[in-house]
C-alpha positions as CSV (number, residue, x, y, z in Angstrom):
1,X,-24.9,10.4,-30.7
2,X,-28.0,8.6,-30.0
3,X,-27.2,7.7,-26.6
4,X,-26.2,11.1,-25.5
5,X,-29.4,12.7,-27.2
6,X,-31.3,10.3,-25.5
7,X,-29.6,10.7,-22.8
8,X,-30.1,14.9,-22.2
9,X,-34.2,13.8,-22.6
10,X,-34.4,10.7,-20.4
11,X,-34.7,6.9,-21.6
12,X,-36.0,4.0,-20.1
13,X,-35.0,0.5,-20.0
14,X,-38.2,-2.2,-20.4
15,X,-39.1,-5.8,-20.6
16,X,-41.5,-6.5,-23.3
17,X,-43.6,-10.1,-21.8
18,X,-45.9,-11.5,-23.8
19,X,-47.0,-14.4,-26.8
20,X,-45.7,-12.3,-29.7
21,X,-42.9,-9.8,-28.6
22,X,-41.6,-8.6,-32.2
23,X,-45.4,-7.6,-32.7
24,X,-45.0,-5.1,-30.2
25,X,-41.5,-4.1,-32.0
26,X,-43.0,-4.3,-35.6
27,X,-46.0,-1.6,-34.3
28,X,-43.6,0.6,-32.9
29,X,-41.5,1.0,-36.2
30,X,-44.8,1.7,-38.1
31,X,-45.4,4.6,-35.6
32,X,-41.7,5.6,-36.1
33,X,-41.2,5.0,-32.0
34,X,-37.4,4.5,-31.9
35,X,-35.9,1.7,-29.8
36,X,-32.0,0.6,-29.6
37,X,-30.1,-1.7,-27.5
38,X,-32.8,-4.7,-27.9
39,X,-31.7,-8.0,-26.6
40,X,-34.0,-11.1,-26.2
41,X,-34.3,-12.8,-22.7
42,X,-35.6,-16.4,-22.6
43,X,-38.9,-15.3,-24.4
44,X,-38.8,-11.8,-23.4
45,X,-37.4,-8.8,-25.4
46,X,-35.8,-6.3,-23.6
47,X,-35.1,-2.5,-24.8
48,X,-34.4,0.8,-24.5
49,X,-36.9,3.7,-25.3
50,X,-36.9,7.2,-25.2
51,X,-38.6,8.6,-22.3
52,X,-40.9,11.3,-24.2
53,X,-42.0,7.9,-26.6
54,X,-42.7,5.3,-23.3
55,X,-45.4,7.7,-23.0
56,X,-47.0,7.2,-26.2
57,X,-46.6,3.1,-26.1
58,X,-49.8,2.1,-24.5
59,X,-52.2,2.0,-27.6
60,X,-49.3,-0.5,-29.0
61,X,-49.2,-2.8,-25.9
62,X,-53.0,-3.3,-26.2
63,X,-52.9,-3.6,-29.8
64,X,-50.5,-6.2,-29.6
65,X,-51.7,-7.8,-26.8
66,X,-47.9,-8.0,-24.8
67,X,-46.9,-6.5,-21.2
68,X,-44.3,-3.5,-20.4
69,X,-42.1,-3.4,-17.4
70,X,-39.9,-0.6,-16.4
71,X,-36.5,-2.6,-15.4
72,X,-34.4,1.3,-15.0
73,X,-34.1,4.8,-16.2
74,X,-31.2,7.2,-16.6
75,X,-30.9,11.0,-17.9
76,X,-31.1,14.4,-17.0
77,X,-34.9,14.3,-16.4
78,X,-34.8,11.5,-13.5
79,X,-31.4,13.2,-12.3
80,X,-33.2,17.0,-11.9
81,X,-35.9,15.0,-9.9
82,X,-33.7,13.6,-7.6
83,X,-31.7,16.7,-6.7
84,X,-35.1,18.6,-6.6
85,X,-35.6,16.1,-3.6
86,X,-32.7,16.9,-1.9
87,X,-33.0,21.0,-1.8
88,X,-30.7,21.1,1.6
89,X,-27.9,19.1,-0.9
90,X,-28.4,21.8,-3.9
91,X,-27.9,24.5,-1.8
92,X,-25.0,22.7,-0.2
93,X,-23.4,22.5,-3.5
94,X,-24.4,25.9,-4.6
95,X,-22.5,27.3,-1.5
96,X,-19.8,25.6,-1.9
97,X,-19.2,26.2,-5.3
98,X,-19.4,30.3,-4.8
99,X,-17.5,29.8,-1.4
100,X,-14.7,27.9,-3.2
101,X,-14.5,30.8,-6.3
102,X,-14.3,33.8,-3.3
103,X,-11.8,31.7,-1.4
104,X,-9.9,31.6,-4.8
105,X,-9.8,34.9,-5.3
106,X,-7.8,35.4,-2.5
107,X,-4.2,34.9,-1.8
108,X,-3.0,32.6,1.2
109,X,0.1,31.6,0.9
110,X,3.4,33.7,-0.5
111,X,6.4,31.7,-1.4
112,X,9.8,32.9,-2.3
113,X,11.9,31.1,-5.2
114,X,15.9,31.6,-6.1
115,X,16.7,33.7,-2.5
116,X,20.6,32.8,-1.5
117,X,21.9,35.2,0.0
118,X,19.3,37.7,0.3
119,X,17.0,36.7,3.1
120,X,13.4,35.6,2.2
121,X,12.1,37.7,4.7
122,X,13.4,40.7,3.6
123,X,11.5,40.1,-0.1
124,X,8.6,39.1,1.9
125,X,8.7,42.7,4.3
126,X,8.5,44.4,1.0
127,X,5.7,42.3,-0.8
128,X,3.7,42.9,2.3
129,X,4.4,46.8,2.4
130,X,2.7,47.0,-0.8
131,X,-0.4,44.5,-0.6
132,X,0.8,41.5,-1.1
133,X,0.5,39.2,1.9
134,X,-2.1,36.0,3.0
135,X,-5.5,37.2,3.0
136,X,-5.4,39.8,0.1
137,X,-7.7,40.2,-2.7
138,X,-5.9,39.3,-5.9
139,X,-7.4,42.2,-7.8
140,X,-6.2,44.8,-5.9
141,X,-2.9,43.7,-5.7
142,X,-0.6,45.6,-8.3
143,X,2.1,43.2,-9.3
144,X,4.0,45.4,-11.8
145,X,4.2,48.1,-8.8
146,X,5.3,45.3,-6.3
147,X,7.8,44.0,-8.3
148,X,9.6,47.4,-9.2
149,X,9.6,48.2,-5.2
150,X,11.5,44.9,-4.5
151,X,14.2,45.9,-6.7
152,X,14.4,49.6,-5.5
153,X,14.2,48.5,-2.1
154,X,16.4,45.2,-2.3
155,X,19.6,46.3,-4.5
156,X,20.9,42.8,-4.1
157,X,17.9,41.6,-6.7
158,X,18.6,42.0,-10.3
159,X,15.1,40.8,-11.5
160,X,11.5,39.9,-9.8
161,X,8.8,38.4,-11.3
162,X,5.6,37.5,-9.3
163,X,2.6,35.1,-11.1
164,X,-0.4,33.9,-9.1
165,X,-0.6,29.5,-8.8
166,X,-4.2,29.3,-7.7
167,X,-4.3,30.5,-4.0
168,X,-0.6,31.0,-3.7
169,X,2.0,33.5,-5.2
170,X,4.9,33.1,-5.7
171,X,7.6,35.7,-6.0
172,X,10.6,34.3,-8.0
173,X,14.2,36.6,-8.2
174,X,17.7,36.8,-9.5
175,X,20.5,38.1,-6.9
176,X,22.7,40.3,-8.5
177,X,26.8,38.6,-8.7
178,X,28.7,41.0,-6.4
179,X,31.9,41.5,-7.0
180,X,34.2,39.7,-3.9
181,X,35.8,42.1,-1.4
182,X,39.7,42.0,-1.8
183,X,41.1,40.9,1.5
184,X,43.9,43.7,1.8
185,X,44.7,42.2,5.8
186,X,48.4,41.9,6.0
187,X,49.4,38.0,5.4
188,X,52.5,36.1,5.0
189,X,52.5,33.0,1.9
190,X,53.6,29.4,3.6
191,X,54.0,25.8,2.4
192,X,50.9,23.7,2.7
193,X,53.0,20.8,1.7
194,X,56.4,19.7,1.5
195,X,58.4,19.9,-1.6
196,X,60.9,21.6,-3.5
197,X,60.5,25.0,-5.3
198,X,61.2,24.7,-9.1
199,X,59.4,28.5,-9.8
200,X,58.9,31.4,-7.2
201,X,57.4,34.7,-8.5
202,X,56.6,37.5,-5.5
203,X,54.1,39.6,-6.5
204,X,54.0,41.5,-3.5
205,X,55.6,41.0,-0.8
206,X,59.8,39.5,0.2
207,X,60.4,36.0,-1.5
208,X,61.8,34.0,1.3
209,X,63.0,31.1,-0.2
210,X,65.2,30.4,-4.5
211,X,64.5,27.9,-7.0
212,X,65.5,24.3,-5.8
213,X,65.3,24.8,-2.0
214,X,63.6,22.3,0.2
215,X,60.5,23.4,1.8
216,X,58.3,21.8,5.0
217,X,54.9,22.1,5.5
218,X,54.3,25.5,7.7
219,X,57.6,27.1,6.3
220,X,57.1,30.9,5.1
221,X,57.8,30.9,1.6
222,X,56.8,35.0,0.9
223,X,56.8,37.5,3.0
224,X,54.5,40.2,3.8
225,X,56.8,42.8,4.2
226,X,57.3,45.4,1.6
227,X,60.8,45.1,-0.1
228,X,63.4,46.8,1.9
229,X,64.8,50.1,0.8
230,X,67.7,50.8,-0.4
231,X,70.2,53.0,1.7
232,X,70.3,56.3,0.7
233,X,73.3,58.0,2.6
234,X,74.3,61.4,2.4
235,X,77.2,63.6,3.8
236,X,74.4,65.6,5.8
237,X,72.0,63.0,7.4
238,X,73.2,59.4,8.0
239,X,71.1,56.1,6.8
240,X,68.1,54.8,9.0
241,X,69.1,52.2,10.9
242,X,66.2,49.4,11.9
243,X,63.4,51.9,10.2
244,X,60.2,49.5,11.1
245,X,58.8,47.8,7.7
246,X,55.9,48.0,6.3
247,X,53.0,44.7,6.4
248,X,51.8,44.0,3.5
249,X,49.5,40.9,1.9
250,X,52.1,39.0,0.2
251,X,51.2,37.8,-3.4
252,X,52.8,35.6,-5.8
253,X,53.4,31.8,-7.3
254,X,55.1,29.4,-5.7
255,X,55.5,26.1,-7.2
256,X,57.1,22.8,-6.4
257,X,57.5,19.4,-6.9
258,X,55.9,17.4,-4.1
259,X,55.4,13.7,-4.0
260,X,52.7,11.1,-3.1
261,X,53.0,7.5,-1.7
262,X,50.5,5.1,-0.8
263,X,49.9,1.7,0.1
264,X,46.7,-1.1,-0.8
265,X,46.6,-5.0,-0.6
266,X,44.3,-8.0,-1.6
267,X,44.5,-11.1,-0.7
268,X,44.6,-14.1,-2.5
269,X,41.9,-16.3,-1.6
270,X,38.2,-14.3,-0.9
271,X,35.3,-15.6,0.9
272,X,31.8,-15.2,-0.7
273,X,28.7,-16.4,0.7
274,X,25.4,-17.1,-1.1
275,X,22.2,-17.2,0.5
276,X,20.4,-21.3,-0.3
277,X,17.0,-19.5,-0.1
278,X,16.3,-21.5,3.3
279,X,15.5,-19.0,6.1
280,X,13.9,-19.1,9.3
281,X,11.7,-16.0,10.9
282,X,10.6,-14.7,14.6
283,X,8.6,-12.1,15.1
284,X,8.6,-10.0,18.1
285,X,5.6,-7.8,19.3
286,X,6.4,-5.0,22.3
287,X,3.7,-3.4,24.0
288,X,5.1,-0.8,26.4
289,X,7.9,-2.7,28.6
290,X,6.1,-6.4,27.8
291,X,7.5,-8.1,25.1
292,X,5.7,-11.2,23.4
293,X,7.3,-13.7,20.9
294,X,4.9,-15.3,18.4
295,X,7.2,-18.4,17.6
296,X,11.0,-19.7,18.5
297,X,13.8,-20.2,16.6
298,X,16.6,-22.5,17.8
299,X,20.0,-20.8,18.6
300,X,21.8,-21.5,15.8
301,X,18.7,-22.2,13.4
302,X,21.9,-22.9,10.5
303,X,25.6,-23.2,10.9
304,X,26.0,-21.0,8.7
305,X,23.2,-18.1,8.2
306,X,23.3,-14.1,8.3
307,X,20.5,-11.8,9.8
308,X,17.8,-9.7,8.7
309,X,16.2,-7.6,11.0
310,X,12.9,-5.8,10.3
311,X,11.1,-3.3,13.0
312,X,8.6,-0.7,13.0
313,X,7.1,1.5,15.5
314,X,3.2,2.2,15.3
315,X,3.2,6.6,15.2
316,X,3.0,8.0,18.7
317,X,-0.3,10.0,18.3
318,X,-2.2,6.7,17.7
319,X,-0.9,5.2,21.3
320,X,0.7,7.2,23.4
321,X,0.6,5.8,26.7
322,X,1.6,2.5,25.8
323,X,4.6,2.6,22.4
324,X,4.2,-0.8,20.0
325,X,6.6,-1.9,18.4
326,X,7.1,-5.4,16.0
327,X,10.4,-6.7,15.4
328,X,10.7,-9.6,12.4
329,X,13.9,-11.5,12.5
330,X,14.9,-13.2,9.5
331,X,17.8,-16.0,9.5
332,X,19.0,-16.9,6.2
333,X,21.1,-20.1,5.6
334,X,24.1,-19.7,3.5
335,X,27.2,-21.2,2.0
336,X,30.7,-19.8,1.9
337,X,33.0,-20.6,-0.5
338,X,36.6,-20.2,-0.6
339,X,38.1,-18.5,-4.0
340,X,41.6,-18.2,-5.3
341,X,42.7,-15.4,-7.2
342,X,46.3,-15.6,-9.4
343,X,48.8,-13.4,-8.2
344,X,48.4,-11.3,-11.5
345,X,44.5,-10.4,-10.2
346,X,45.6,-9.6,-6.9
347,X,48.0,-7.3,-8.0
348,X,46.3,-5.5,-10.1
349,X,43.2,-4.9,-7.9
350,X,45.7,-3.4,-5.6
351,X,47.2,-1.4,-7.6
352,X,44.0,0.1,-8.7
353,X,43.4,1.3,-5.0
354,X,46.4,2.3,-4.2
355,X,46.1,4.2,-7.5
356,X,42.7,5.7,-6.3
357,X,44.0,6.3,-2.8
358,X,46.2,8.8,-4.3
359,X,44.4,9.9,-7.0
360,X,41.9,11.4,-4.2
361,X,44.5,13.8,-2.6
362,X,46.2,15.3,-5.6
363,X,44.8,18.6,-7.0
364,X,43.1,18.5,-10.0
365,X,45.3,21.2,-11.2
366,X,48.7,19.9,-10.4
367,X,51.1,18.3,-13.1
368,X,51.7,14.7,-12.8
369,X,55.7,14.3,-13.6
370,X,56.0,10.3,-13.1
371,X,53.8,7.5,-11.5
372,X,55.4,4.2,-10.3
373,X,54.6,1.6,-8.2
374,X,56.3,-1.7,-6.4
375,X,55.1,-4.8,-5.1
376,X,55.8,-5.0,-1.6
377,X,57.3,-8.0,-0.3
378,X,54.9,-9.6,3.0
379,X,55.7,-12.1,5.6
380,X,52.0,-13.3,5.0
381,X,51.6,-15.7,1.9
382,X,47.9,-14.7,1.4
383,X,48.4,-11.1,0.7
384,X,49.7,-8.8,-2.1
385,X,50.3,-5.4,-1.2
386,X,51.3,-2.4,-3.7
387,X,52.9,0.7,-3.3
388,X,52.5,3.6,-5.8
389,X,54.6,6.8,-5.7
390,X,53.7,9.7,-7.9
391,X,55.7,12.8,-8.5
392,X,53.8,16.0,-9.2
393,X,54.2,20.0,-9.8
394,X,51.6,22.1,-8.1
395,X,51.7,25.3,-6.5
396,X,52.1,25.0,-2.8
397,X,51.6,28.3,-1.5
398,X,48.9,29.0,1.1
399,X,47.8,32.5,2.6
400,X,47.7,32.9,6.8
401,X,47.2,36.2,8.0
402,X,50.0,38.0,9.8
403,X,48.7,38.5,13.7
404,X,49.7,41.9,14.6
């Protein structure tokens, strides 16, 4: 509290020289002078002092016969005297403070937050209809009005809401969930896989295909005909003959059971290599087409190593004319070691990827019936390879479009 007090009225830092120092502090206690911060100095005390009390000090130095040296001074006082000094640097700061709060006032950049599907420029068009654009005065810009024009103009938007983030407004929205057009274009349903059909329900549309047939990949399984009439003959008009039929989109569920195979080895010895923490390094420097090496590496620098290679390009703005480019190459020694695994190992870690293999092209929705697999006997001793079969039901049916 002291300091800061002291501080808003000025205080001075000084030496106090002299045969009997503490005399000199033992007058200005009697006169209530306040001092803080003394220290002693070889022979010398040294304090701080108020600066409105330095000025009342002399009658103590002569009385006790000591010497007063200004060593530094801080506070508002010397600070206002130093700007009052520098007049062209107050009025730089005064102008750029009020140039600062008009610039602020202003808006110069308009963003646009949660736009999908509805174009940004579209929000932005209408925002800039009614005021809000770079340049404007924030206070005569009318969110509320803005806001309700966006979503009378944009029916897409189900809610606006537009805050100011110092010289930049934003203009965040929530796009309405439309409902998906039905595609009502005439369309047959065909196999996307092979398999056999346990269940087929045609919702629309001719089934082309009974429980337990065998399907290919490509085969028409509804379709997109509407279901033939029956004949309806009478004594006075015979029955159409070949009356054309009408397209329709075919609908339904087509199900199957489909089955997966696939294959994965490992063998049974591995190689890993471990770095010894011996390297060697060259560095490269290109300047345009000239290339210059700082230091050479024999070819090989190990007998057994792997390479590191480090390069960067100096930006282009910087030099132009003539591209640089350094280029560190680091050779690190290394030793490879020969592991066995057991059989056991090696099968299994094959049988988790073949596992995975298959795992990646079955739909999450079908219905795993059975998973096997075998170990495939290899002319090559060092290798175990696995195959895994897995039977599945999953629906099967895809849409194509019938060309007309």
């Amino acid at each position: 509290m002291i300091f800061n007090r002291n501080y808003l009225r000025g205080a001075v830092k000084i030496r106090i020289s002299g045969t009997m120092p503490e005399r000199f502090i033992n007058l200005c206690i009697t006169e209530q002078i306040l001092l803080w911060g003394i220290t002693k100095t070889d022979k010398d005390l040294v304090a701080w002092i108020g600066l409105h009390d330095f000025f009342q000090i002399r009658p103590l130095v002569l009385a006790s016969r000591t010497k007063v040296k200004v060593l530094a001074h801080r506070g508002l006082p010397f600070m206002a005297k130093r700007i009052k000094k520098r007049k062209v640097l107050m009025f730089g700061c005064v102008l750029f403070l009020a140039l600062l709060y008009t610039l602020t006032s202003y808006v110069w950049f308009v963003e646009v937050k949660g736009s999908k599907n509805v174009p940004e420029q579209t929000i932005r068009d209408v925002a800039e209809q009614y005021g809000l654009k770079p340049g404007a005065g924030k206070e005569r810009i009318n969110l509320k009005a803005i806001e309700r024009e966006i979503m009378l103009n944009v029916p897409e938007v189900a809610w606006v809401g537009i805050d100011f983030t110092g010289t930049r407004a934003v203009i965040e929205i929530v796009e309405k969930t439309m409902p998906k057009q039905e595609n009502k274009a005439p369309a047959h349903i065909v196999a996307a896989k092979d398999g056999v059909i346990t269940e087929i329900i045609a919702l629309a549309g001719q089934a082309a295909v009974k429980n337990g047939d065998t399907v290919k990949k490509g085969d028409v399984l509804i379709k997109g005909l509407a279901p033939e009439p029956a004949p309806a003959a009478t004594d006075s008009q015979p029955p159409i003959i070949n009356a054309p039929r009408e397209l329709v989109r075919a609908k339904g569920i087509i199900k199957a059971r489909v089955w997966y195979e696939s294959y994965a080895e490992t063998e049974l010895t591995q190689t890993t290599m471990t770095r010894t923490g011996n390297m060697q390094m060259c560095m490269k420097m290109k300047i345009g087409d000239t290339e210059i090496a700082f230091n050479d590496v024999p070819e090989p620098p190990f007998q057994e190593y792997e390479t590191e290679i480090i390069g960067k390009q100096l930006p282009l703005w910087r030099n132009s004319e003539f591209p640089v480019e350094s280029t560190i190459k680091i050779y690190h020694e290394i030793n490879s070691n020969l592991i066995e695994k057991p059989f056991e190992q090696a099968r299994d870690e094959a049988h988790a990827k073949a596992v995975q293999a298959v795992q990646d092209i079955i739909p999450e929705a079908a219905q795993i019936l059975s998973r096997n697999y075998e170990v495939i006997k290899t002319p090559e001793d060092n290798i175990v390879r696995v195959k895994v079969n897995v039977e599945t039901i999953e629906d099967i049916g895809q849409t194509i479009n019938i060309s007309q």
